[in-house]
C-alpha positions in Angstrom: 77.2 113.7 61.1 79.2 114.6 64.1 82.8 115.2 63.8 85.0 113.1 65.9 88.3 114.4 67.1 91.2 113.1 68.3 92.2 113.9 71.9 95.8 114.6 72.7 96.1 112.9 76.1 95.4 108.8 76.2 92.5 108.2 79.3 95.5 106.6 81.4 97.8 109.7 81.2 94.3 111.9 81.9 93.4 109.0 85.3 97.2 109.3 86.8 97.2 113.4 86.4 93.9 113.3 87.9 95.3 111.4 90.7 98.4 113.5 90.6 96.6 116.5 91.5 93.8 115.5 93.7 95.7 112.5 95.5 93.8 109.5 96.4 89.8 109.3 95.4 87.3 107.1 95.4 86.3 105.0 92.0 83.4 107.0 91.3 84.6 110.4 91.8 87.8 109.2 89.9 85.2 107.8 86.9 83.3 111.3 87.4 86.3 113.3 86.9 87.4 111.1 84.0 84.0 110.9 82.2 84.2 114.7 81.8 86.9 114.8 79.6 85.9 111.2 77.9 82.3 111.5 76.9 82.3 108.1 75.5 84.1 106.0 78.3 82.3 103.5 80.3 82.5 102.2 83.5 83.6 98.9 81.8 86.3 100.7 80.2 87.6 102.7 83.4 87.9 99.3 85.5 90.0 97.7 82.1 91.7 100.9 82.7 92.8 100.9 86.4 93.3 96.9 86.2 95.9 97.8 83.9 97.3 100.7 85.6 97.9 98.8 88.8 99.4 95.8 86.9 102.0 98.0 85.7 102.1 99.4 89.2 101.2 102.7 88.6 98.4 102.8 90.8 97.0 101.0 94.1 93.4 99.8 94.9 91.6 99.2 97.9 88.3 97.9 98.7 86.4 100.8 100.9 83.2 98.9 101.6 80.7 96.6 99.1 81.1 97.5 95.7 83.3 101.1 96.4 87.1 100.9 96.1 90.0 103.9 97.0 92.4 104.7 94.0 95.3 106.2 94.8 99.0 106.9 92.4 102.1 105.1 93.6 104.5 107.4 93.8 
């Protein structure tokens, strides 16, 4: 039975450093970049995420073209 451990950044604080460092992205390079320190987050999961992040005004979405968006940190 795998061992699960706790990791010692929440997603959200991972998302906005990711941001942070690499400025604005687009959603799937964003979910890419994510998904390699979260294994087990979905795409579901990352939109609840954002949505939540740019209530709180932490972060701003655009729509690029059909179905791609631009993510960027409010600073």
């Amino acid at each position: 039975m795998p061992i699960k451990t706790w990791k010692t950044h929440p997603a959200y604080y991972v998302l906005l450093e990711i941001l942070q460092k690499k400025g604005a992205m687009k959603d799937a390079e964003l979910f890419e970049a994510l998904n390699e320190e979260f294994k087990d987050l979905g795409f579901k999961d990352f939109n609840e995420l954002l949505m939540r992040l740019e209530i709180g005004g932490k972060i701003r979405t655009t729509s690029l073209a059909r179905g791609k968006r631009r993510v960027e940190l409010i600073t």
